[in-house]
C-alpha positions in Angstrom: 8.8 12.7 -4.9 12.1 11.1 -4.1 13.5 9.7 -0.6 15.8 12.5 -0.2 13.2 15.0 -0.5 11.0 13.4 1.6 13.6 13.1 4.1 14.5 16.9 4.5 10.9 17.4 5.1 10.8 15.4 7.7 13.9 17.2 9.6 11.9 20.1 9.1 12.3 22.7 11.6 10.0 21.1 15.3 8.8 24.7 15.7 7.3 25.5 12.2 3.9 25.5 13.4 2.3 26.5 9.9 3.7 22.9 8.4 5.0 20.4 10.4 6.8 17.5 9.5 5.6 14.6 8.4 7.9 12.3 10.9 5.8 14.5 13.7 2.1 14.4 12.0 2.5 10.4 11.5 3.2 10.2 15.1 0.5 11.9 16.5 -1.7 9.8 13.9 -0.4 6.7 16.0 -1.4 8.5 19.1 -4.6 9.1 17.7 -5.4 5.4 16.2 -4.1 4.3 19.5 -7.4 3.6 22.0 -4.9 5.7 24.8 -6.7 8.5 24.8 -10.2 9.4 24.2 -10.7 11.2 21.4 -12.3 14.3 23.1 -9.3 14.8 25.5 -6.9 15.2 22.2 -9.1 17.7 20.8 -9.7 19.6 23.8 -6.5 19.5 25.7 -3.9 17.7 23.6 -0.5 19.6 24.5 0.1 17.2 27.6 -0.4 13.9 25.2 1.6 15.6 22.5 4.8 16.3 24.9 4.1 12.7 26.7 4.9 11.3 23.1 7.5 13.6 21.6 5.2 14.9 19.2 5.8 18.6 17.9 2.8 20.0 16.3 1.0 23.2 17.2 -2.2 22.0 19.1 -4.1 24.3 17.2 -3.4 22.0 13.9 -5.3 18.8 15.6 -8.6 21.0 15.2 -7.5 22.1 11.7 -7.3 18.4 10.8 -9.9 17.3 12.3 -12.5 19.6 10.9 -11.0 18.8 7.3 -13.2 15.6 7.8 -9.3 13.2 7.5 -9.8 11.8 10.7 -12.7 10.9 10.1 -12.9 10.1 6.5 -12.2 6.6 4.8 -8.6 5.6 5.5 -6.2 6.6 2.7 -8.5 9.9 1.8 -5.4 12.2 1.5 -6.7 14.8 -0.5 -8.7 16.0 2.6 -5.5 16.9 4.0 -5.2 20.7 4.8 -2.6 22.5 2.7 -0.7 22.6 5.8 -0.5 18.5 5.7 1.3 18.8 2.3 4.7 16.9 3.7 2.4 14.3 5.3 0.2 13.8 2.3 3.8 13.7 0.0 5.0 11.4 2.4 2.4 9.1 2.3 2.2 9.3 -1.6 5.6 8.0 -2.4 4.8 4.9 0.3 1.9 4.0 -1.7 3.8 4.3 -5.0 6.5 2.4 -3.1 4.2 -0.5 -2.2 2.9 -0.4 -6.1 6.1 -1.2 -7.2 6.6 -3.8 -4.9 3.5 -5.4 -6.4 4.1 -4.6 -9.6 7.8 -5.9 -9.6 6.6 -9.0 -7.6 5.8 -10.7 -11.1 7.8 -13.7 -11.5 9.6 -13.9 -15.0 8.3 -17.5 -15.1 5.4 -16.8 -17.8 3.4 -19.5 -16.6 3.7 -18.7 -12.5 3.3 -14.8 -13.6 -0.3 -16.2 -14.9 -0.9 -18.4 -11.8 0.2 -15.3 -9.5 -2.5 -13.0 -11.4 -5.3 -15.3 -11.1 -4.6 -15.6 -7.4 -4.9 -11.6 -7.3 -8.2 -11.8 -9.1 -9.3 -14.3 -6.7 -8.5 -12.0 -4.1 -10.0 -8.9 -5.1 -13.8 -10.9 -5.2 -12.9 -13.3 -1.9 -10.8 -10.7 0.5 -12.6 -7.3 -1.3 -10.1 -4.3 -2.9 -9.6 -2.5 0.0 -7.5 -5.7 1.6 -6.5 -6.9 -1.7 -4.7 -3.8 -2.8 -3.0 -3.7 0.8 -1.3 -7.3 -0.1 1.7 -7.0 -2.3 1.7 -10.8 -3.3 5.1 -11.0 -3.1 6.6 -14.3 -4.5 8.8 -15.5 -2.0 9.9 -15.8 1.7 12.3 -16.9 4.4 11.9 -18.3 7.8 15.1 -18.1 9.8 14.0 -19.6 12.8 11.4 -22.1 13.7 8.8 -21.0 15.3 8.8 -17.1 17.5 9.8 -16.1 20.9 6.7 -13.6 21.2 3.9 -15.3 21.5 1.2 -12.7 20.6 -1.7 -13.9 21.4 -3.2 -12.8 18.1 -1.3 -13.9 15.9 -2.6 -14.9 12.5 -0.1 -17.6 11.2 -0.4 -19.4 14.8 3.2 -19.2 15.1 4.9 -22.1 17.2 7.3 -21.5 20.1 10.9 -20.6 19.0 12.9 -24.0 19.0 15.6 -23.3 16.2 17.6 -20.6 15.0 19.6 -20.8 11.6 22.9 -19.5 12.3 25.5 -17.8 10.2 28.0 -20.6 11.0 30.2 -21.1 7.6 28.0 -24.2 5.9 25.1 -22.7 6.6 26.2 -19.1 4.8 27.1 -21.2 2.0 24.1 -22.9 2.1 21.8 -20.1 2.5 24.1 -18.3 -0.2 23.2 -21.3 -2.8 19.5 -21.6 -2.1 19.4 -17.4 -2.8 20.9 -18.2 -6.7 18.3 -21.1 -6.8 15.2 -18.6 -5.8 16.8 -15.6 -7.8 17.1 -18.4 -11.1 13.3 -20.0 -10.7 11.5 -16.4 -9.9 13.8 -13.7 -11.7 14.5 -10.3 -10.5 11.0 -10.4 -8.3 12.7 -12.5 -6.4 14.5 -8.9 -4.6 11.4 -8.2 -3.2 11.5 -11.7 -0.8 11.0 -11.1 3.1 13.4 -12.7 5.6 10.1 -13.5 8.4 6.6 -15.4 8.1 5.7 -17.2 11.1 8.9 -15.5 12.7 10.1 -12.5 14.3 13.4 -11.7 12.9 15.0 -9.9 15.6 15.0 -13.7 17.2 17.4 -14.3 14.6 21.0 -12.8 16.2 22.7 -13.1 12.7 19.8 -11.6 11.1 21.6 -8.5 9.7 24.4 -10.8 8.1 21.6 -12.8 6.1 20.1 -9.4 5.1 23.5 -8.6 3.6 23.3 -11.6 1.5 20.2 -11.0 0.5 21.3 -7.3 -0.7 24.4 -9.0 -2.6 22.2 -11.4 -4.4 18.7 -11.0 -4.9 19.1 -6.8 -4.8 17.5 -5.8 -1.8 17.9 -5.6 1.9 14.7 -7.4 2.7 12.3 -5.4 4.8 11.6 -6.1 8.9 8.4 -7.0 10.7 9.2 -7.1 14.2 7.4 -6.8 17.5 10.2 -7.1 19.5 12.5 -3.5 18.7 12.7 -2.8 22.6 14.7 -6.2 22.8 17.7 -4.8 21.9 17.1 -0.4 21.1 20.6 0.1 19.6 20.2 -3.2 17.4 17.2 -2.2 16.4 18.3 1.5 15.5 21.0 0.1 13.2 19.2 -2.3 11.3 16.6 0.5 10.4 19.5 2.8 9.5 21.0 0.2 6.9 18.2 -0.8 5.7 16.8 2.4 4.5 20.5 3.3 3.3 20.2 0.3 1.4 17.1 1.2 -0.5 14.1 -0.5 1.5 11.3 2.2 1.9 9.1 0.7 5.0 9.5 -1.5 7.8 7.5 -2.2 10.3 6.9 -2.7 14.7 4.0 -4.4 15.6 2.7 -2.9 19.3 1.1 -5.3 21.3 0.2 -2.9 24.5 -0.2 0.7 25.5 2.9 0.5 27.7 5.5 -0.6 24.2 3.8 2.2 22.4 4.6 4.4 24.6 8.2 3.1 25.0 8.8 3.0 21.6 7.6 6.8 21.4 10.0 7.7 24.1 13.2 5.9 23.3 13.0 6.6 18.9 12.5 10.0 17.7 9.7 10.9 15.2 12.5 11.4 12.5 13.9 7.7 13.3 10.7 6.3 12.9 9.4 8.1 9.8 10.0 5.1 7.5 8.9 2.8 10.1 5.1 1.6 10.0 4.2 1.1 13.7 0.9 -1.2 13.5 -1.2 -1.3 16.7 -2.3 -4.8 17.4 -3.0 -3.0 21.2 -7.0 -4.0 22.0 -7.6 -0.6 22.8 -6.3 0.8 19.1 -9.1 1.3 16.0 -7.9 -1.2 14.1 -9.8 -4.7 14.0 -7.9 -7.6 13.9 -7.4 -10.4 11.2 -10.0 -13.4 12.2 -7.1 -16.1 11.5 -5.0 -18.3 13.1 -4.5 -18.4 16.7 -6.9 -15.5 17.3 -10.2 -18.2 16.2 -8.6 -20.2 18.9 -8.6 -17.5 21.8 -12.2 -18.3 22.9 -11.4 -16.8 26.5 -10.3 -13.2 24.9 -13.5 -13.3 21.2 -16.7 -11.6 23.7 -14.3 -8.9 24.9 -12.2 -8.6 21.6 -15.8 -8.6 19.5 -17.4 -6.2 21.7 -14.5 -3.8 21.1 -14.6 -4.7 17.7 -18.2 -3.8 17.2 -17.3 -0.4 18.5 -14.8 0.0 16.3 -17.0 -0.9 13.1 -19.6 1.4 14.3 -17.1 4.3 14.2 -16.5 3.0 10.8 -19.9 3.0 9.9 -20.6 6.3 11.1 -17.7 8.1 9.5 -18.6 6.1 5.8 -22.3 5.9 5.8 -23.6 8.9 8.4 -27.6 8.6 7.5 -27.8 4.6 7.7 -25.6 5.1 11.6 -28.5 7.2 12.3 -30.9 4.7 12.1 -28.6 1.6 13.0 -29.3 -0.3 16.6 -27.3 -3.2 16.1 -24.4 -5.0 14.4 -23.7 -8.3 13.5 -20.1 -8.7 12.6 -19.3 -12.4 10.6 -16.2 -14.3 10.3 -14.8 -14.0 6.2 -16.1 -16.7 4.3 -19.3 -16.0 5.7 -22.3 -15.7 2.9 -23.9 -13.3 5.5 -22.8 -9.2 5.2 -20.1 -8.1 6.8 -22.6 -5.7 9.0 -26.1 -5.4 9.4 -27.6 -2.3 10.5 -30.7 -2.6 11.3 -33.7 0.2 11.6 -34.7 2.0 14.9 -37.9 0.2 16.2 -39.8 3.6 16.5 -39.9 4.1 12.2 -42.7 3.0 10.6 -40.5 -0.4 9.0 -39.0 -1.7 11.7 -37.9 -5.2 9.4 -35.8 -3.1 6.8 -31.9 -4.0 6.6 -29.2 -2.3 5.7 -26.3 -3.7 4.6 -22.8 -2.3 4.9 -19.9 -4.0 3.5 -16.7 -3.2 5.5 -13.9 -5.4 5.2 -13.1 -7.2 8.4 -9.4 -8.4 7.5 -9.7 -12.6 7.1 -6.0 -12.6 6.5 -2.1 -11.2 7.4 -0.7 -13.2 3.9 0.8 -10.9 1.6 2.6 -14.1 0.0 1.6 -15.5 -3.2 4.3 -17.8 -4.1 7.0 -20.0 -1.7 7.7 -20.0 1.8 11.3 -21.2 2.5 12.5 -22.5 6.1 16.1 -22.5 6.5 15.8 -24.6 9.6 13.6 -27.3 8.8 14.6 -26.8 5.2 10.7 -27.1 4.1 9.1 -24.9 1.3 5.4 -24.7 1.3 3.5 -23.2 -2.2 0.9 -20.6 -0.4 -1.7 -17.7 -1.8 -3.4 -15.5 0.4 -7.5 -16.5 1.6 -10.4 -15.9 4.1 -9.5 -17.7 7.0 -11.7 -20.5 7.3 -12.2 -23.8 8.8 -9.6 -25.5 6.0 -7.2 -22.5 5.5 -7.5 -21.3 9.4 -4.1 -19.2 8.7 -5.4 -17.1 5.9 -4.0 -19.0 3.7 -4.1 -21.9 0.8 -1.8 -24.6 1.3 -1.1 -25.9 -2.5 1.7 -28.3 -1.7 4.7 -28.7 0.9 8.0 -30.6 0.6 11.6 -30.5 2.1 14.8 -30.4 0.8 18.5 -31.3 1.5 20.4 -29.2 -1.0 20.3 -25.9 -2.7 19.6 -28.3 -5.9 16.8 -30.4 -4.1 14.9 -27.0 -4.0 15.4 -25.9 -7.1 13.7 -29.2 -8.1 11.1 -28.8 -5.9 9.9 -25.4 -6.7 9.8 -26.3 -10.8 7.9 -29.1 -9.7 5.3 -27.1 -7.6 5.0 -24.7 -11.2 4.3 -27.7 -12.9 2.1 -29.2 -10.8 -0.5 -26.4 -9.1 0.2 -23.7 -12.3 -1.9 -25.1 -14.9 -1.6 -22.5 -17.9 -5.7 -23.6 -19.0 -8.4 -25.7 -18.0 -8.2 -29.0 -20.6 -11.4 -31.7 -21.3 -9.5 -33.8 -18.0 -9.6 -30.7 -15.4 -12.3 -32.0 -12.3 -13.4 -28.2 -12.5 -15.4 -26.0 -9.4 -15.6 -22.4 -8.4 -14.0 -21.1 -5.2 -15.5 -22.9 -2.7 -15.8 -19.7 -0.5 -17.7 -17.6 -3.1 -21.5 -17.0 -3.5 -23.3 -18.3 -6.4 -26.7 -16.8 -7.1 -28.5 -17.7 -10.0 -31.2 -14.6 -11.7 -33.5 -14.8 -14.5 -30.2 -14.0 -17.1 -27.4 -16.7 -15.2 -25.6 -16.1 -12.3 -23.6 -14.3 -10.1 -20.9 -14.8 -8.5 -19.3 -13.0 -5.5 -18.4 -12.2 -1.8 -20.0 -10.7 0.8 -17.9 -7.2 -0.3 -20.0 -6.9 -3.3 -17.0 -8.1 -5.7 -17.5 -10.6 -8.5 -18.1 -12.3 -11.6 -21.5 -11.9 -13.8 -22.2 -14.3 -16.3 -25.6 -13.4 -18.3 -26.7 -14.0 -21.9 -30.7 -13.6 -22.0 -30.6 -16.1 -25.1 -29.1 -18.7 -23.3 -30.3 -18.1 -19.6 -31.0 -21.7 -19.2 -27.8 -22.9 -20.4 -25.9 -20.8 -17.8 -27.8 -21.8 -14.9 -27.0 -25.6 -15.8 -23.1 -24.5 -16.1 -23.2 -23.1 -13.3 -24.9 -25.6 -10.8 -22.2 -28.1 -12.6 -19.6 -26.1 -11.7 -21.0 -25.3 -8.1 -21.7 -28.6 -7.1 -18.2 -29.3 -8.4 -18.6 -33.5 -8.9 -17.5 -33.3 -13.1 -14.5 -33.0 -15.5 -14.6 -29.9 -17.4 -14.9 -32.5 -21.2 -17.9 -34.0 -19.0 -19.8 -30.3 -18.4 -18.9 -29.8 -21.9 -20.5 -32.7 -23.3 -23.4 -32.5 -21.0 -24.4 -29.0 -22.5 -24.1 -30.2 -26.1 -26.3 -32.6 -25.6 -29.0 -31.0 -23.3 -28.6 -27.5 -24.8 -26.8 -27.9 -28.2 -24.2 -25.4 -27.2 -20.8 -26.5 -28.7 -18.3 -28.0 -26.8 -15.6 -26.0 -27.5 -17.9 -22.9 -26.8 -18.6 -24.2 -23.0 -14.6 -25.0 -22.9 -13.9 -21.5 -23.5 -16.6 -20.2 -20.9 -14.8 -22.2 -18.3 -11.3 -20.8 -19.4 -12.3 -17.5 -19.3 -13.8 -17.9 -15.6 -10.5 -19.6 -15.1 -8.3 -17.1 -16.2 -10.5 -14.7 -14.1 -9.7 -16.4 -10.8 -13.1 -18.0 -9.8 -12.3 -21.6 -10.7 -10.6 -23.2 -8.1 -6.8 -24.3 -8.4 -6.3 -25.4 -4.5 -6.4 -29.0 -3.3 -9.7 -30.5 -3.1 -11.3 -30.8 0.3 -11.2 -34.1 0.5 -7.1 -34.3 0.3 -3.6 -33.1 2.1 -1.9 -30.7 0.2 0.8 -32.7 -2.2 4.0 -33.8 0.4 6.9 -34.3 -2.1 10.3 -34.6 -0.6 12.2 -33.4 -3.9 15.5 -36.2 -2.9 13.2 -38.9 -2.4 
């Protein structure tokens, strides 16, 4: 379904009761992910909350939605949408596809960081689990335009430092910023239109955000899409950028809503319609979504008993809307960090059956991580570029992400120098003899009687069996676990202790490689590469 048709649906007529719009049923769904009302009171007597928020949809419909099981269902289970639902569900179609093709066009033209890109995907899907991984577009590259943010969210998962520089549109640094756009567009190829203008930034801080949007536009193809949690800043700014950038072809943006109070500001100053393309995402502790463990959020130890109190609430909704019979018998959940060998949740068995020790084990993905960057962050201010890929947060990546190597820069050339060098260096195209090789240092290994297994705690992974050669695999594995040897090395080893050729245990190793278990990050024991590309 295309934009336009979308968009006259959601102009639709406020008083067609049988079908409402789908600007009008996304905004009650932010009412009712929200944590402002119990859920009760907006089945029961929902016309005062609907008119509160702007939101014109016969009451009568709440019920019919409800009982179609879509509240309650897994997220994203649109065909239990009542026919009435059909704009919403259409609506919500062409986002996903839209997302898809952000993904799918995110491939660099680069052959060898197109490889590096998909085995950073793979990686994902067994470390972060499918429903996150498919969420994260991996898009190639990004800009900061400030340093640092203004908002301070206490949440936040890239830790972001207090605003202390702004990139302006002064003449030089237009040119500049011009230059360095040619140099990203040349070293990625047409993914690069799919670049964001914010990381560790709001870009509303930015006051000549909008002009650097244009460049992008002119040069890479695409007026970059807008995370911001600061739209009540400046309404009217805020109402135009949305408006060019969807006339410009960008689908989705985006308001993060930190409190019950900007929620229901933003619902009273933008109308439904305005915000139809606009993804609000409720950060709010009272909303049903859990929060990223990563970055500063680790670090809040005043706010983690409250926020994992609420939390467990939350994935015991989650766990009685997924897996009804095992709630039943649940009495308590243990909710772990990502990266943690231990399930996600453990339900265990009301005291009063017969087996009180029997667990049951849930895997619901508690998000480890807010990347969705698989490629080069760019800071016009400092004039750094760091080579990052999406991760668990964990005690060495405690941002969600892998660091592979950071420089700086001085001209639009110096970068251009740096980023081949970063393909060079961290985008091996195979594993050779000289490789020091180890899985993912955050994945399970389990050996069984046939070789191993390796995985996450969301049940993803990579088998490796052969009954013929069970011995064999467990050796190759516990090499590559423990991590100490050159990939030549392991091979020789297993010629001589199992007499399985060389060059068959070299290709055993490329194929896990090329899979995405076989680590390409720094080792532990050493600083991402610094390389100052002028130097």
């Amino acid at each position: 379904m295309n934009l336009q048709s979308i968009d006259s649906q959601a102009v639709r007529s406020k008083v067609d009761a049988e079908y409402p719009s789908a600007a009008h049923v996304k905004r009650f769904l932010e009412v009712w992910c929200s944590g402002l009302y119990k859920k009760e009171d907006l089945l029961t007597r929902p016309q005062e909350i609907l008119d509160a928020h702007h939101v014109a949809i016969d009451p009568s419909l709440i019920s019919v939605l409800f009982e179609s099981k879509f509240l309650r269902g897994k997220s994203g289970k649109f065909d239990l949408l009542p026919p009435q639902f059909d704009a919403f569900r259409d609506f919500m179609m062409t986002k996903i596809q839209w997302r898809q093709q952000i993904r799918t066009g995110s491939a660099p033209a680069d052959p060898i960081f197109r490889e590096f890109r998909e085995r950073q995907i793979q990686r994902c899907e067994i470390e972060l689990g499918s429903d996150q991984n498919t969420a994260i577009v991996h898009t190639p590259v990004v800009f900061e335009l400030t340093r640092g943010c203004s908002v301070k969210c206490w949440f936040c998962a890239l830790d972001a430092p207090p605003l202390t520089g702004i990139f302006d549109y002064s003449p030089e640094n237009a040119r500049f910023f011009r230059d360095v756009l040619r140099v990203v567009k040349d070293v990625i190829g047409p993914a690069s239109k799919w670049a964001s203008s914010y990381w560790g930034t709001d870009p509303l801080d930015n006051p000549d955000q909008e002009k650097f949007s244009l460049d992008f536009r002119e040069i890479l193809g695409m007026y970059p899409q807008t995370t911001t949690a600061i739209p009540l800043r400046a309404p009217e700014r805020t109402r135009k950028l949305l408006e060019v950038s969807h006339a410009s072809g960008c689908l989705v943006n985006r308001f993060s809503v930190r409190t019950p109070a900007q929620l229901r500001k933003i619902h009273d100053t933008f109308s439904a319609e305005e915000l139809l393309y606009t993804e609000l995402v409720l950060q709010n502790l009272e909303s049903d979504s859990v929060k990223a463990r990563a970055g500063r959020l680790i670090h809040f130890a005043d706010d983690l008993p409250k926020l994992a109190a609420k939390d467990e609430e939350k994935l015991l909704n989650m766990l009685q809307e997924r897996e009804p019979e095992l709630a039943a018998k649940a009495t308590s959940i243990l909710i772990n960090l990502p990266g943690s060998t231990e399930p996600i949740i453990r339900a265990t068995s009301n005291a009063d059956e017969e087996d009180t020790s029997e667990e049951y084990n849930v895997s619901i993905n508690v998000p480890g991580t807010t990347s969705c960057l698989t490629g080069f962050k760019i800071n016009m201010v400092d004039r750094t570029v760091e080579l990052l890929s999406p991760c668990p947060a964990n005690e060495r990546w405690p941002l969600g992400h892998i660091v592979f190597e950071e420089g700086t820069f001085d001209t639009a050339e110096d970068l251009r120098t740096l980023m081949l060098g970063m393909i060079s260096r961290n985008m091996a195209e195979r594993v050779v003899p000289e490789s020091l090789v180890r899985f993912v240092p955050r994945l399970i290994y389990r050996e069984d009687p046939e070789g191993f297994r390796l995985g996450s705690v969301f049940g993803n992974g990579v088998i490796c069996h052969d009954p013929t050669r069970s011995a064999y695999l467990h050796r190759l594995g516990n090499l590559l676990r423990e991590g100490k040897k050159r990939a030549g090395e392991i091979a020789m080893l297993c010629f001589y202790e199992f007499g399985v050729p060389e060059n068959y245990t070299m290709g055993s190793i490329n194929n896990m490689f090329h899979q995405g278990i076989i680590a390409e990050e720094p080792i532990a024991t050493e600083a991402p590469i610094a390389v100052a590309a002028y130097q």
